[in-house]
Each structure stands twice: as structure tokens, then as C-alpha cells.
C-alpha positions as CSV (number, residue, x, y, z in Angstrom):
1,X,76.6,66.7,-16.9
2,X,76.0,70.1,-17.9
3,X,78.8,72.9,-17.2
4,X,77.8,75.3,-13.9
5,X,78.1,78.4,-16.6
6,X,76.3,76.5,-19.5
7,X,73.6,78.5,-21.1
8,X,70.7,76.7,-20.0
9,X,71.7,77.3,-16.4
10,X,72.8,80.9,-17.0
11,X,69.3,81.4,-18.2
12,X,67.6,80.3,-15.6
13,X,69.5,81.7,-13.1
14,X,69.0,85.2,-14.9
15,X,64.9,84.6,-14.6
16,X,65.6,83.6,-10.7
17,X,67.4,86.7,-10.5
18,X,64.8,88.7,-11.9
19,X,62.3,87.0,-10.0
20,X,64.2,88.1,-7.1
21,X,64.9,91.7,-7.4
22,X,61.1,92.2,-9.5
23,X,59.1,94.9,-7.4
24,X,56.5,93.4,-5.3
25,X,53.6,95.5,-6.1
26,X,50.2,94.0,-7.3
27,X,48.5,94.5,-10.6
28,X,49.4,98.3,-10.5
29,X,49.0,101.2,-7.9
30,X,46.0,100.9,-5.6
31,X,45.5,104.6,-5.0
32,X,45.9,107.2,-7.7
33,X,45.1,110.5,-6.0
34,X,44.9,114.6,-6.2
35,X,45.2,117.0,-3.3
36,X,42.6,119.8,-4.4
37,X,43.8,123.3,-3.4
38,X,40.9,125.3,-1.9
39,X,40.8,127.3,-5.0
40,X,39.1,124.7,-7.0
41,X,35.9,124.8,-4.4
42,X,34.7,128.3,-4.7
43,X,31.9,127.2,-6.6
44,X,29.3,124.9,-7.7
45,X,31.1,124.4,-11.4
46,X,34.5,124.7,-10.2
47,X,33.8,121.4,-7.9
48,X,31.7,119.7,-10.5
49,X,34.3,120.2,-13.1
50,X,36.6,119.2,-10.5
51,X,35.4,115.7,-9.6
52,X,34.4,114.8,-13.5
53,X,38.2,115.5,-14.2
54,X,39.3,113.2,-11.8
55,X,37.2,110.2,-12.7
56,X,38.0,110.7,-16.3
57,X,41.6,110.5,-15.8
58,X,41.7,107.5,-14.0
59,X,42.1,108.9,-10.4
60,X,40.2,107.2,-7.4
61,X,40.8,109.3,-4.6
62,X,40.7,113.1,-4.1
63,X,42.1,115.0,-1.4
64,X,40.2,118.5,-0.7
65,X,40.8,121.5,1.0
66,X,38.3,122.3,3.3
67,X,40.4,123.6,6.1
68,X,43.4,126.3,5.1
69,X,44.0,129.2,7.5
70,X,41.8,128.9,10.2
71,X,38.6,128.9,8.1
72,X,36.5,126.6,6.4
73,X,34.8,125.0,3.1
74,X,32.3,123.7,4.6
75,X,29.4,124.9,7.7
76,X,30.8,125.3,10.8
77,X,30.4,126.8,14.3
78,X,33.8,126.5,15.4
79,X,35.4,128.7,12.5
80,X,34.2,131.0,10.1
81,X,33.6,130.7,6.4
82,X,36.4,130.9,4.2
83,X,36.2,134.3,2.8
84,X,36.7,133.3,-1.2
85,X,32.8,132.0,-0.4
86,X,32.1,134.7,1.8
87,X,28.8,136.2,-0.4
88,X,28.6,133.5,-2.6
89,X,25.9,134.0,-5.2
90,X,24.7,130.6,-4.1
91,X,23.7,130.9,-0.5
92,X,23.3,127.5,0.3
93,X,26.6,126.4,-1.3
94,X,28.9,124.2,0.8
95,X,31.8,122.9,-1.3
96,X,32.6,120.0,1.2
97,X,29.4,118.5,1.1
98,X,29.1,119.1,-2.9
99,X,32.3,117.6,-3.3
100,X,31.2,114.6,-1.3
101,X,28.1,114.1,-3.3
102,X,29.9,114.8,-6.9
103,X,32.8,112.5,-5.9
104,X,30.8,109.5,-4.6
105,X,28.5,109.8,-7.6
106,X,31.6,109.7,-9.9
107,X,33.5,106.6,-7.6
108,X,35.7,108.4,-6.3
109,X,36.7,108.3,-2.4
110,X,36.2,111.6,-0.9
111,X,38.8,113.1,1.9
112,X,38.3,116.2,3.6
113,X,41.6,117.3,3.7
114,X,42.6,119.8,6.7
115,X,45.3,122.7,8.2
116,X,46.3,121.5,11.4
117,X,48.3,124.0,12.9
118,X,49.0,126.9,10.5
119,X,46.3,129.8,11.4
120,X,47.4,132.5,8.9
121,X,50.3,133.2,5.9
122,X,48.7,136.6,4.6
123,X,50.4,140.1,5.5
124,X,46.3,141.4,5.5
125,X,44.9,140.5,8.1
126,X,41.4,138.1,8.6
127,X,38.3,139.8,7.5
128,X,35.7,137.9,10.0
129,X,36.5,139.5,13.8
130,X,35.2,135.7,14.5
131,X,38.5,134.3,13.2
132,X,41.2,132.9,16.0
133,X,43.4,135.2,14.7
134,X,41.7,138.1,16.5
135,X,40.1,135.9,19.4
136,X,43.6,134.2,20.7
137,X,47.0,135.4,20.3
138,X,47.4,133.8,23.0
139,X,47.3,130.1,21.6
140,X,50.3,131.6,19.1
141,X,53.0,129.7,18.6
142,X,56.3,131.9,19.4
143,X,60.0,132.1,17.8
144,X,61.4,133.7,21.0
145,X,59.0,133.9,23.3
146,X,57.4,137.3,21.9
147,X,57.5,137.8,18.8
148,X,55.2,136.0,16.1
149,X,55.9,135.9,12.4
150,X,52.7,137.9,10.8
151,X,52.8,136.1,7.5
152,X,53.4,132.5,9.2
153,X,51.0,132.2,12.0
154,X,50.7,128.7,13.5
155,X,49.0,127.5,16.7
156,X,51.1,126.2,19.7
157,X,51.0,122.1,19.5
158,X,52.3,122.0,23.8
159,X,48.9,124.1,24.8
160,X,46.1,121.7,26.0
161,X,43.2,124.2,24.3
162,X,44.7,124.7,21.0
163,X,44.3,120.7,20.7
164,X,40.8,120.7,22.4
165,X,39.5,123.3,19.6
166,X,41.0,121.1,16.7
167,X,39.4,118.3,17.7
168,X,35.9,120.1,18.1
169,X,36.9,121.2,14.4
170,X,37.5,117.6,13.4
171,X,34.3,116.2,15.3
172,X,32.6,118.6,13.9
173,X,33.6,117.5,10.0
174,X,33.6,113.3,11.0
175,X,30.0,113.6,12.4
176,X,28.3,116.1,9.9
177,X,29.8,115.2,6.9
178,X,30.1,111.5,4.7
179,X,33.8,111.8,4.5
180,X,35.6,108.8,3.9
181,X,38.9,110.0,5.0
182,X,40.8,113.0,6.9
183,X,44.0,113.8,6.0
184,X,45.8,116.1,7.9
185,X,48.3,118.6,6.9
186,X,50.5,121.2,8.7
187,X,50.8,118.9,11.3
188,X,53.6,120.1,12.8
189,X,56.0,122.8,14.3
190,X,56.8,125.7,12.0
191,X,60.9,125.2,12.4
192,X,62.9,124.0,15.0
193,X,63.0,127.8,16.9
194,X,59.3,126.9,18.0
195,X,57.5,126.7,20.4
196,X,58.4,129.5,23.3
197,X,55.4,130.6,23.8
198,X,54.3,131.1,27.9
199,X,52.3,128.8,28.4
200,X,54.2,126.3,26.5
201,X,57.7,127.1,28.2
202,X,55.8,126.6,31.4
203,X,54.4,123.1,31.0
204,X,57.5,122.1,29.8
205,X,59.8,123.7,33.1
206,X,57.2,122.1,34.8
207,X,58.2,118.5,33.6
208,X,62.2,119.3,33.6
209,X,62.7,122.1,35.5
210,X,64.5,124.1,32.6
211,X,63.3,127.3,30.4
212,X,63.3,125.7,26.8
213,X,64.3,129.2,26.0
214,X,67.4,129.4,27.9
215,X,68.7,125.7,26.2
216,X,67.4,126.8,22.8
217,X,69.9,130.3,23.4
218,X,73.0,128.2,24.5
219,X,72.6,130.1,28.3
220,X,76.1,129.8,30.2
221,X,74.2,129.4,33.6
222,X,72.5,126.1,32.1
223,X,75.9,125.2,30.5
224,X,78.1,125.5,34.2
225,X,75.1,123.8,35.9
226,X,74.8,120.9,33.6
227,X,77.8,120.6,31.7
228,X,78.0,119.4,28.3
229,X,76.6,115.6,28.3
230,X,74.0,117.5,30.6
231,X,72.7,119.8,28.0
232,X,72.8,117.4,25.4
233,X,70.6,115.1,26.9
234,X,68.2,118.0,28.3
235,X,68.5,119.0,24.0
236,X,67.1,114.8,23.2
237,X,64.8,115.5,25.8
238,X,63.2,118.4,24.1
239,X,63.0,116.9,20.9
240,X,61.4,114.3,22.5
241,X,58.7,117.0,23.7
242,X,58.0,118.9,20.8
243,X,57.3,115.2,18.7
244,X,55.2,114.0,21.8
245,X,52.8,117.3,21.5
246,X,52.5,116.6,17.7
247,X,51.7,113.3,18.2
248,X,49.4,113.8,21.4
249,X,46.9,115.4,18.8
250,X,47.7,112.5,15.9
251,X,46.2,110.0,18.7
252,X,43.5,112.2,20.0
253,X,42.0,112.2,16.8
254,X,43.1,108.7,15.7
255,X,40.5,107.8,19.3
256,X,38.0,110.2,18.4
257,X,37.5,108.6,14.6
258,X,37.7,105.0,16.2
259,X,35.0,105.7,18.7
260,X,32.5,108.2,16.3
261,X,33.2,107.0,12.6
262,X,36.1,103.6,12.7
263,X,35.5,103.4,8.6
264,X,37.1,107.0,7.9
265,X,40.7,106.5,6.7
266,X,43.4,108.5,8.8
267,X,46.0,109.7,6.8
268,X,48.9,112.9,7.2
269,X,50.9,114.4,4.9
270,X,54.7,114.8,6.3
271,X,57.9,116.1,5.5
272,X,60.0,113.4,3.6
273,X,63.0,113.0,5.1
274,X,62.4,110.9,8.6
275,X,65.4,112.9,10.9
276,X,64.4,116.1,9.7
277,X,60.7,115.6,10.5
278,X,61.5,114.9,14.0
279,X,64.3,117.2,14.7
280,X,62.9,120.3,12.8
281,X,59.6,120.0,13.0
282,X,58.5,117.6,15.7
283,X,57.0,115.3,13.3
284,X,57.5,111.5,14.4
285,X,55.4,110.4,11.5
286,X,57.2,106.5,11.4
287,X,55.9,106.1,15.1
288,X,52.1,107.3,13.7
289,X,52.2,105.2,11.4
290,X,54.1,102.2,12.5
291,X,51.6,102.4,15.7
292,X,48.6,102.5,13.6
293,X,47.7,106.3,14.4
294,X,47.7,107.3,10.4
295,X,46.1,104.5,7.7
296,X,48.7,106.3,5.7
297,X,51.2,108.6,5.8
298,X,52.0,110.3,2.1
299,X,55.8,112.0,2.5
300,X,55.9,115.2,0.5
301,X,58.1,114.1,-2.1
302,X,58.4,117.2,-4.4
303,X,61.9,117.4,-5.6
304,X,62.6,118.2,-9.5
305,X,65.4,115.2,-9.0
306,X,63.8,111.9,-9.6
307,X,66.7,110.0,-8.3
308,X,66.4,112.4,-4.6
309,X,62.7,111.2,-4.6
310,X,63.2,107.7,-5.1
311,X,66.0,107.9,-2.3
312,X,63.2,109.9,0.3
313,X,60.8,106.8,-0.8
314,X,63.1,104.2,0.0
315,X,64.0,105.9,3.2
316,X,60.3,105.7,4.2
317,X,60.2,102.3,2.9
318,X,62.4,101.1,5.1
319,X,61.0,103.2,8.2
320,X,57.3,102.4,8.0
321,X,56.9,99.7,5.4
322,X,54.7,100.0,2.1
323,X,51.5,99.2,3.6
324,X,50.9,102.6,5.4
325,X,53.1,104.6,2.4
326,X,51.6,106.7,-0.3
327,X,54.2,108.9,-2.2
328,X,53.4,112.5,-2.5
329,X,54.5,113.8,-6.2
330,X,55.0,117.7,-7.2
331,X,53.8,118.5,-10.6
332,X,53.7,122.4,-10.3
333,X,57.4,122.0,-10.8
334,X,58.5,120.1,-13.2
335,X,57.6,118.8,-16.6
336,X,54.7,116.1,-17.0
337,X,57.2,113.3,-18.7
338,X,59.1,114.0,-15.6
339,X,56.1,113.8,-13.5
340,X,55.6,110.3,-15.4
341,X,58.7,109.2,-14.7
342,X,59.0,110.1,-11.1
343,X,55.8,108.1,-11.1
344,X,56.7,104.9,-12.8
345,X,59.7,105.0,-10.7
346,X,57.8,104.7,-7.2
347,X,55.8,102.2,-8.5
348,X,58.7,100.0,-9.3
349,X,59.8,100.5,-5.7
350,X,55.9,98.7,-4.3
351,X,54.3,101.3,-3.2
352,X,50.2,101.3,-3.4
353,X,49.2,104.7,-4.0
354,X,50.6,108.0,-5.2
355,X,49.3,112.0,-4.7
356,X,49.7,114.2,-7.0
357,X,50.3,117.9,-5.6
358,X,48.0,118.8,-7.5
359,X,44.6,119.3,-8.9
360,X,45.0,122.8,-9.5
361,X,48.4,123.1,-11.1
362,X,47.8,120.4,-13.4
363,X,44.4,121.9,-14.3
364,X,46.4,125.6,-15.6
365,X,48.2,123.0,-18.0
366,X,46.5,122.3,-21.3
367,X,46.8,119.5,-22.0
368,X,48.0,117.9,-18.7
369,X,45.8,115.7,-17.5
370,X,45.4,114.1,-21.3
371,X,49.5,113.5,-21.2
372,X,49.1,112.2,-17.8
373,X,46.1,109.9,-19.0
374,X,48.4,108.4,-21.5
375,X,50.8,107.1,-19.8
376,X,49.5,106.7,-16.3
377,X,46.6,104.1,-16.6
378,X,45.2,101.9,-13.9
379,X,47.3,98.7,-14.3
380,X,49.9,97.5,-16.4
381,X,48.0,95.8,-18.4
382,X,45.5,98.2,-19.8
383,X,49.2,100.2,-20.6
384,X,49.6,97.4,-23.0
385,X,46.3,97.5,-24.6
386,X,46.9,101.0,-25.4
């Protein structure tokens, strides 16, 4: 009879082991994508250039800019043309329906990527009189209940019209464009001293009788009326508010895509860390995503520390599952070997897809995309053949 610590055993009991703990991921990553910055669509040869990149390095899924403060990339009568195409010496030039046609001829899936809630982050202010800038401060999101930030200007997620016009801005893409996904960024609160705008401190005294102001400034009135446990469940209850106007929109246009287009993929980009998404910024991506809201949800995983990203995509792992999890990567801050690595580290964790933030930075690399190609093929196995 053979020893329990005899080498046969020990050997197999080390490939059990192994067979165990092995990542359960298929042949290799499913989705290998690029957010494109807007800068890469101001014209014809900058998109074609764009896409051909892509395919040739082994990418499958591009993310572009269409939507970035308030203006647009494509031909719209909601919001005005982006003014880096304003004049364009090609008239008839509309980079979201170039890309489209570039990308699908090169098989590559095509998502209009779009700026929910940020309306401006310039200290110069919007050329076109048309923009919302100019037509409604009022849909503003406020700080203190006056006073906006003039380089950060996002729209109010609690008003009822703000989420009306984004989802005439998001019909408007679905049904005139071949997309085959919308991803949405900036979906979200600036900070957590948002939103105290009017009309949005009104609907919410409406619901709980309280100025959100007041319990966001510690008032001693609320304080003696309520007492401590009073306040801090008033304080849950506001979180709770701020996530559920966020989300309100998430499943608004999660309805409108079922009912008009059910093939385009839904996806949002969101802050990595789950308790800081809610609490800061009123972003309850796990409940989008473990409701079926989002296809996806890519966290914004952009630390320089490998170890802190692989932490953020475990976290998420655990929160959401792999299924609806695509890791979003930072390149324009670090080296690419430790873009690699950060990289071949989520893939050992299972996830499907990665996204590379981005197109752009990694283009104003020499050499980038080729050290990227080397050692970040499509499976495993063609690694090996290499």
C-alpha cells in the first residue's frame, strides 16, 4: 500500500490542485477593445487610420467618442456639431457613420461611445449659441445650490427633462446609425456635494420632507429635530436618491434599446471601486448590471499599481460576476510591459474582455501598438506559435 505522502500521490494531488485554483477563462479573452478619444475622428484619414490600426493589432471591438461635452460626431438635431469638425473641408463628413462603415468592413464591432452627464470642462466658453450650455442653466447640476463649477459643468441626474433630452439624444444615435453597442460614460454625479440644484432639492423635500441642503451642511435645526440615528438614516436615504436618479436613466435607456434595437450591446464605464461609486458618485453599477440593465460594465481600472488593479477586479468579480465584467486598462500612464502585465494578470483572474484607455495615447507611442501586438495575441495558443 502506498504511503499518503508518496510521490505518486503527491503528484497527483499537485495537478488536482492546479486544476483547482487554474483560472476559468476560455481559450483567451473574448473582447480586446480601445476607447477612441474624439480626437482621432476629426477626419476622414484620422478614422480610416484608426480602424485599420485596430484590426491589425488584434483588437475586435472599438469604443468611439461621438458624444463629449454636449456636442456631437455625428448629425444631430438635438445638439450641435462638435466644433473640432465645425468647417470641415469635407462637408459631408460624419465620423460616426464613417467609423461604422470602416469598422464593420475591417470586423471590428462598432460602439458609439457617449457623455452622459458632463456638459462642459473648458474655461471658454461653447462657440454654437445652440449648445445647452447657453439654452439651460437651469438643468445645471449645483454644489450649493448656486454656484456651478465653470470648467466642470454636468447636467442634474434628479430633473425629469435633463433625462428626457438624453434619451432623445440616444434615440436619435440607436435609430439613425448601425451601432452595435452604446456605452455610456459620465454616468454619474460629479462628487458627493451634488446635486442642490432647485428643482432637484424640491423633488427630493417633496418625497422626505427635508432640504438635502440643510443634511448635506450638518444644520442644528435638522440635528434637534431628528437626532442622530435620525439624520443618519435621512443621510442612507439620500444616497439611496442620488443612485436611484442615476439608475432611473440606466433603465430608461436599457427599455428604449429593448423596444427600438434589442441587438445593440449596453454597456457603462464606472468608477472601480463599488462603495465609492455609490456613495460619491451615485453610481450603483453592481445593481445595473446584476439586473441586466448594462451587457457590461467595464470598471475604470487605471492605477500604475498592478497589484491595486487586480484587487479593484476582484472586488468587481465578486459583486457582479465575470459574465457582465470587462476590465478598463490605463496605458497613458504607465509603461507598455506594465500595460502587458496588468493585462495578463486580469486574464488570469477569467475575465472576457479588456479596454484599453486608449486609442489615442497608445497611437503618440512609436512603437506601441507593435509591443502590444507581441505579446497580447488572441489566444494562448497563437502566443505559443510565436
Amino acid at each position: 500500500m502506498n504511503s499518503p505522502l508518496s510521490p505518486r500521490r503527491l503528484s497527483w494531488a499537485f495537478c488536482f490542485l492546479g486544476w483547482i485554483v487554474a483560472p476559468l477563462r476560455g481559450e483567451a479573452l473574448e473582447t480586446k477593445a480601445l476607447w477612441v478619444v474624439k480626437d482621432a475622428l476629426c477626419s476622414p484619414a484620422s478614422v480610416s487610420e484608426m480602424t485599420r490600426t485596430a484590426w491589425k493589432n488584434g483588437f475586435n471591438l472599438i469604443l468611439v467618442q461621438v458624444r463629449s461635452r454636449g456636442d456631437a460626431f455625428y448629425r444631430s438635431q438635438f445638439v450641435p456639431l462638435a466644433e473640432a469638425i465645425q468647417g470641415s473641408k469635407e462637408p459631408e463628413f460624419d465620423p460616426l457613420k464613417l467609423a461604422v462603415e470602416e469598422g464593420h468592413r475591417a470586423g471590428l464591432q462598432v460602439h458609439a461611445w457617449v457623455n452622459i452627464y458632463i456638459l462642459w470642462s473648458s474655461p471658454y466658453h461653447p462657440v454654437n449659441p445652440k449648445h445647452l450650455f447657453y439654452l439651460h442653466p437651469d438643468w445645471f447640476a449645483r454644489s450649493d445650490g448656486s454656484r456651478i463649477r465653470p470648467k466642470k459643468i454636468f447636467l442634474s441626474p434628479e430633473l425629469p427633462q435633463v433625462r428626457e433630452h438624453l434619451l432623445n439624444v440616444i434615440e436619435e444615435i440607436i435609430e439613425n446609425y448601425q451601432i452595435d453597442g452604446l456605452h455610456l460614460d459620465y454616468v454619474r454625479y460629479p462628487n458627493n456635494h451634488y446635486d442642490y440644484n432647485l428643482t432637484a432639492r424640491t423633488r427630493f423635500m417633496q418625497r422626505y420632507a427635508i432640504d438635502p441642503l440643510g443634511l448635506a451642511q450638518g444644520s442644528e435645526k435638522l440635528a434637534d429635530i431628528f437626532g442622530v440615528v435620525g439624520i443618519e438614516d435621512l443621510s442612507r436615504k439620500r444616497l439611496a436618491w442620488r443612485a436611484e436618479q442615476v439608475t432611473r436613466l440606466v433603465e430608461a435607456i436599457h427599455d428604449l434599446i429593448s423596444k427600438k434595437k434589442p441587438w445593440i450591446t449596453l454597456s457603462a464605464a464606472v468608477k472601480p471601486d463599488v462603495d465609492e461609486a455609490y456613495r460619491k458618485y451615485g453610481q450603483d453599477w453592481t445593481e445595473w448590471a446584476n439586473r441586466g440593465l448594462v451587457d457590461f460594465v467595464i470598471p475604470m481600472a487605471y492605477s500604475k499599481d498592478t497589484e491595486v488593479v487586480v484587487q479593484q477586479v476582484e472586488q468587481a468579480m465578486r459583486a457582479v460576476g465575470r459574465k457582465r465584467l470587462y476590465v478598463g486598462i490605463g496605458t497613458y500612464n504607465k509603461p507598455i510591459s506594465e500595460t502587458l502585465r496588468q493585462i495578463q494578470s486580469v486574464e488570469a483572474l477569467g475575465v472576457e474582455g479588456i479596454c484599453l484607455f486608449s486609442y489615442n495615447s497608445l497611437e503618440k507611442e512609436p512603437g506601441s501598438f507593435e509591443k502590444l501586438r507581441a505579446g497580447f495575441l488572441p489566444s494562448p495558443q497563437e502566443r505559443k506559435r510565436r
